[in-house]
C-alpha positions as CSV (number, residue, x, y, z in Angstrom):
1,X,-22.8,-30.1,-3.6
2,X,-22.9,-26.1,-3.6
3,X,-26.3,-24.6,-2.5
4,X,-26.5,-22.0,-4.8
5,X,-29.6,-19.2,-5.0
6,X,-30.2,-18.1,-8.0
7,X,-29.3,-14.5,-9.1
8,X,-29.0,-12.8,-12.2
9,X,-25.3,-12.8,-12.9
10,X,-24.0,-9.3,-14.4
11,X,-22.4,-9.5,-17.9
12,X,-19.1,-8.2,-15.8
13,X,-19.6,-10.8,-13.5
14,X,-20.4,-13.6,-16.6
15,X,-17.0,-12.4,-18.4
16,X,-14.9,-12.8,-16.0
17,X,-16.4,-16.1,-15.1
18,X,-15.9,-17.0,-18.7
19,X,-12.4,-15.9,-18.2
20,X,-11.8,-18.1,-15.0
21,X,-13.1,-21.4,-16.5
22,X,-10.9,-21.1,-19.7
23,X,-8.0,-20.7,-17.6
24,X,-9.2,-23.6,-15.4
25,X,-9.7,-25.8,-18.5
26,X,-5.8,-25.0,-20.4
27,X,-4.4,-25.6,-17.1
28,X,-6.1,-28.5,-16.1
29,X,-5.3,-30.1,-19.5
30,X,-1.5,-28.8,-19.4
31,X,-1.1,-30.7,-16.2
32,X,-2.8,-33.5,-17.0
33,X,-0.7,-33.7,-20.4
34,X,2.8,-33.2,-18.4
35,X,1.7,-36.2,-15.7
36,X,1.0,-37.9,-18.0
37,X,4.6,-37.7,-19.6
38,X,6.0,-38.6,-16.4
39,X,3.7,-41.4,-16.1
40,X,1.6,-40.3,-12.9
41,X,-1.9,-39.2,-12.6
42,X,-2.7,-36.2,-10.6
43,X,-3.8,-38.3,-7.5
44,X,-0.4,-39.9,-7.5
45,X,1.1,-36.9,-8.0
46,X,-0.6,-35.7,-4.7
47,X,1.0,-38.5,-3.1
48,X,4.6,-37.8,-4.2
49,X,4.1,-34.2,-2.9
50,X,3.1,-35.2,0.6
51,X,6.1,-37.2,0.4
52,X,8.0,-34.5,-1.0
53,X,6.7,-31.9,2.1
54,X,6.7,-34.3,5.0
55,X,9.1,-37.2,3.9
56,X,8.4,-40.6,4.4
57,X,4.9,-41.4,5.8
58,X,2.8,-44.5,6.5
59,X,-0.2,-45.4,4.7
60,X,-2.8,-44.0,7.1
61,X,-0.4,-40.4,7.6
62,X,-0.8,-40.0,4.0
63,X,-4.6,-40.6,3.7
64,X,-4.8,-38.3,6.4
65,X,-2.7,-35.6,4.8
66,X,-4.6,-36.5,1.4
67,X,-8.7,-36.9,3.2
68,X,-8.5,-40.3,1.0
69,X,-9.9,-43.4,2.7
70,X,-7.0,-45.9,3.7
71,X,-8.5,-48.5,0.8
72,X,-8.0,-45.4,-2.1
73,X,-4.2,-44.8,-0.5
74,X,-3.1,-48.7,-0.7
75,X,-4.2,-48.0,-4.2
76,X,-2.3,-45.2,-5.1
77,X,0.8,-46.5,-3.2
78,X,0.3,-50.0,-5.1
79,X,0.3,-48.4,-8.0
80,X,3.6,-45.8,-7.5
81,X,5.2,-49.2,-5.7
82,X,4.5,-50.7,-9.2
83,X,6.0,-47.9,-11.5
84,X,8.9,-47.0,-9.0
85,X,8.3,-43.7,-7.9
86,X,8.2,-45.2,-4.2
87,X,8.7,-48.2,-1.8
88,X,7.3,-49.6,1.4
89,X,9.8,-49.9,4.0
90,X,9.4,-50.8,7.8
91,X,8.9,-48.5,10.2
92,X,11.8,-47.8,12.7
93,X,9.7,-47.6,15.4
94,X,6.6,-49.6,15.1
95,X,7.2,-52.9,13.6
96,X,3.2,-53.2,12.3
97,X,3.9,-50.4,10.0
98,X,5.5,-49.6,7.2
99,X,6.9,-46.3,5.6
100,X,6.0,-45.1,2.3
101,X,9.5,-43.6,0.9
102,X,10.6,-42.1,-2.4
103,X,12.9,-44.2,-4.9
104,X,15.3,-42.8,-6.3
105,X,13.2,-42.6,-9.4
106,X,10.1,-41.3,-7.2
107,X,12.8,-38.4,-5.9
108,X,14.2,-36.7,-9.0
109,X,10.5,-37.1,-9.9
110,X,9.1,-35.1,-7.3
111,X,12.5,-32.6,-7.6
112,X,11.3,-32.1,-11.0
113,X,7.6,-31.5,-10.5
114,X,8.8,-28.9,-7.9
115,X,11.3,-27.2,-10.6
116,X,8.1,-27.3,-13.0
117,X,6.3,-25.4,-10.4
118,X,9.0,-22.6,-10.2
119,X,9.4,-22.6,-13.7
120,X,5.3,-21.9,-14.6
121,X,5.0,-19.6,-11.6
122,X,7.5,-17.6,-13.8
123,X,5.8,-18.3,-16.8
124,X,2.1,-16.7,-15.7
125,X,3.5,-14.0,-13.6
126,X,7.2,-12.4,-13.3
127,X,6.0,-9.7,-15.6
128,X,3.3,-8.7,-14.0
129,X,3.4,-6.0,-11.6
130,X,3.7,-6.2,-8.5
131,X,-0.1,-4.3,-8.1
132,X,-1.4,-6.3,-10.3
133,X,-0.3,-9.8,-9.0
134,X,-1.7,-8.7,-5.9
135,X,-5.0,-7.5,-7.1
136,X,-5.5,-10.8,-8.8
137,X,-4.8,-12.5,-5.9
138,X,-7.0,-11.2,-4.0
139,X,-9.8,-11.5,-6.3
140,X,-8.9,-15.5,-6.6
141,X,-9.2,-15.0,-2.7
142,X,-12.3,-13.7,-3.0
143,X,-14.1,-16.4,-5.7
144,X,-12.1,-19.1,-3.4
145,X,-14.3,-17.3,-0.2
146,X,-17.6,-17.7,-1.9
147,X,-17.5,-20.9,-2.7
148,X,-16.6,-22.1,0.6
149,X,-18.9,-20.2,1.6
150,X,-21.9,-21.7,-0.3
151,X,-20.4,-25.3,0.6
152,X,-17.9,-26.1,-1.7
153,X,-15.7,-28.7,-0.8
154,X,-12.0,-27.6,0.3
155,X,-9.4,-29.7,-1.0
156,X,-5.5,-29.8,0.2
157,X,-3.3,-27.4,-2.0
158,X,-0.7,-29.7,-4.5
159,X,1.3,-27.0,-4.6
């Protein structure tokens, strides 16, 4: 939980709040609308993009990567076993553990998720200058700074 101290917020400072959690809201339900089309949730999604970044893992690498406890990634795993985005395989090396790896379902998935990205990066901001992509940047940099600051948690990038 934040530790906040209360301070009278500027109207400048309110608007472009205001401004921040609409855009938080139609992109939150945007994604959750186009996972749900490919019939994932966003923490299996975060799954198939570890996998998609590091390749197969094992159960504990993953709740590692993810800051999940090893009971919430058996889980997720069971569940994208189940729908067959991924499999368990043995391990090459260690024969007490087991790899998870994509399908071939699970990798076209995780291809497309990636060409999604692309394509809404392009979306929100190939026509906006190069000054101004920067600017707003660094002002996301900025609200991203505070709140770590004051003791928000950090959480891995999906991206």
């Amino acid at each position: 939980m934040m530790k906040v101290t209360l301070h009278m917020a500027s109207s400048r400072d309110r608007a472009a709040l205001d401004r921040l959690l609409e855009l938080v809201v139609v992109i939150s339900h945007d994604m959750a609308a186009s996972l749900t089309a490919l019939g994932l949730t966003e923490a299996r999604t975060r799954v198939l993009w570890e996998l998609q970044l590091r390749g197969p893992l094992t159960q504990r690498q993953l709740a590692e990567a993810l800051e999940v406890t090893p009971r919430n990634i058996t889980g997720l795993v069971d569940a994208l076993v189940e729908t067959e985005f991924v499999t368990r395989e043995p391990h090459p090396h260690d024969r007490r553990a087991t790899l998870v790896t994509f399908t071939s379902k699970g990798a076209s998935t995780a291809a497309e998720l990636e060409r999604g990205h692309e394509e809404f990066a392009h979306l929100l901001f190939a026509r906006v200058s190069n000054s101004a992509l920067a600017g707003f940047v660094a002002g996301i940099d900025h609200a991203l700074t505070r709140l770590y600051e004051h003791g928000a948690a950090q959480s891995k990038n999906v991206s």
